[in-house]
C-alpha positions in Angstrom: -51.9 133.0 115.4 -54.7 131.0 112.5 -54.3 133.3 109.8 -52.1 136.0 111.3 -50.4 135.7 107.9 -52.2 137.7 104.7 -50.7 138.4 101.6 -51.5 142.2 99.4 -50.2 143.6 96.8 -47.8 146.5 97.0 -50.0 148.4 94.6 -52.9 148.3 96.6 -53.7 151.1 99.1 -51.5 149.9 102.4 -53.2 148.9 105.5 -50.6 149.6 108.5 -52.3 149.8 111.6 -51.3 146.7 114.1 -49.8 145.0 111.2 -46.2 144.2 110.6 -45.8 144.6 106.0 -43.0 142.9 104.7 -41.9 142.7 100.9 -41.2 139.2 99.9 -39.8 139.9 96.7 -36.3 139.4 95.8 -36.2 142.5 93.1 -38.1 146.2 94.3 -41.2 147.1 92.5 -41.5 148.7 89.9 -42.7 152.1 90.0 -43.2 152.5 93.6 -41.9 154.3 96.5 -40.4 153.0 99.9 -42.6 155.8 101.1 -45.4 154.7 99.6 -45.1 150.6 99.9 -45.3 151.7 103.5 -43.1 148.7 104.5 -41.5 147.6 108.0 -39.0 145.3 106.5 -37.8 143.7 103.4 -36.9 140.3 103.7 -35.3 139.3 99.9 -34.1 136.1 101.6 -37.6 134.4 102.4 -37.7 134.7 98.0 -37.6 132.1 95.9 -34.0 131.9 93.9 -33.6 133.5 90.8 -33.5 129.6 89.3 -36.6 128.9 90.2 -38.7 132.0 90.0 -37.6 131.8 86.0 -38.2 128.7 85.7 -42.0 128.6 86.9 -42.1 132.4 84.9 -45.5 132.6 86.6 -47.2 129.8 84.9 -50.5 128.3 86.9 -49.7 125.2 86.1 -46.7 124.5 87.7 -47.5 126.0 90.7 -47.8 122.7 92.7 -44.5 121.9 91.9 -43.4 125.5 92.2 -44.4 125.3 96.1 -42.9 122.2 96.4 -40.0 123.6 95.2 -39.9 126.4 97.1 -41.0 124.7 100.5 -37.4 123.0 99.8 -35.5 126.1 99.3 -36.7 127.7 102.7 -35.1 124.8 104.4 -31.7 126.0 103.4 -29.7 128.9 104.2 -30.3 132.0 104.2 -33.9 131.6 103.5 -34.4 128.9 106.3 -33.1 132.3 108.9 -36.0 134.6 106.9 -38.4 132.4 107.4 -37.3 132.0 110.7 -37.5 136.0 111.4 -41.2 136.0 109.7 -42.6 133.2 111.8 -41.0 135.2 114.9 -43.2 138.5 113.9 -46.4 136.7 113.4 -46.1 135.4 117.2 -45.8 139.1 118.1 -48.8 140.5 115.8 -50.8 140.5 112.4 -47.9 139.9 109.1 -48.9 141.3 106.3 -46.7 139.8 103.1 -46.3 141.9 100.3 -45.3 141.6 97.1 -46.1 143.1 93.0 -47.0 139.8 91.9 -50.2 140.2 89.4 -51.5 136.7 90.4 -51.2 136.5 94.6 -53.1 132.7 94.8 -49.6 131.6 92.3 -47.3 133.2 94.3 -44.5 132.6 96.1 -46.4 134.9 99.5 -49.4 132.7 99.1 -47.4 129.9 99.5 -45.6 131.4 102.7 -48.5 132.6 104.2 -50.0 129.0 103.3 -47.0 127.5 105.5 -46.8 130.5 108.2 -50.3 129.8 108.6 -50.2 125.9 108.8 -47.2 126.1 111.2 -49.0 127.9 113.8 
């Protein structure tokens, strides 16, 4: 499974084809369609809490301790059972994580993919 995991915005055109696409973002983005994110699940679980996405507000330079942060809060439930349910789909075929963040490499999908990934 190396790599199985890749991470694309919902805003860019969707690749669907053998791949399983799901949204790992707590709120829905804005200004799109379920049509056209062309999703197979939403998993608002897998997210980071409300707590801590505010408090890193997107800022590069706590994104080290943003991971580590997260990496913590998937160990709990109910993300611990998300995570669970995406490492289960990436032993089946190609994950695709989506999500509207501007800046993907500080994300909270780069991070899970970055785990997924590791984990296999």
């Amino acid at each position: 499974m190396s790599d199985a995991v890749t991470v694309v915005r919902v805003y860019e055109d969707a690749t669907t084809s053998g791949v399983t696409r799901v949204l790992v973002d707590r709120v829905w983005p804005r200004g799109v369609s379920k049509e056209a994110a062309h999703l197979d699940l939403w998993l608002k679980d897998v997210a980071p809490s409300t707590e801590l996405r505010h408090w890193y507000g997107h800022d590069p330079a706590k994104f080290e301790e943003f991971a580590r942060r997260y990496e913590a809060e998937l160990t709990g439930p109910p993300a611990a059972e998300a995570l669970r349910r995406l490492r289960d789909l990436a032993t089946e075929r190609p994950v695709v994580l989506v999500t509207a963040t501007k800046d993907v490499p500080h994300s909270q999908a780069a991070v899970l993919a970055e785990l997924l990934n590791r984990d296999a």
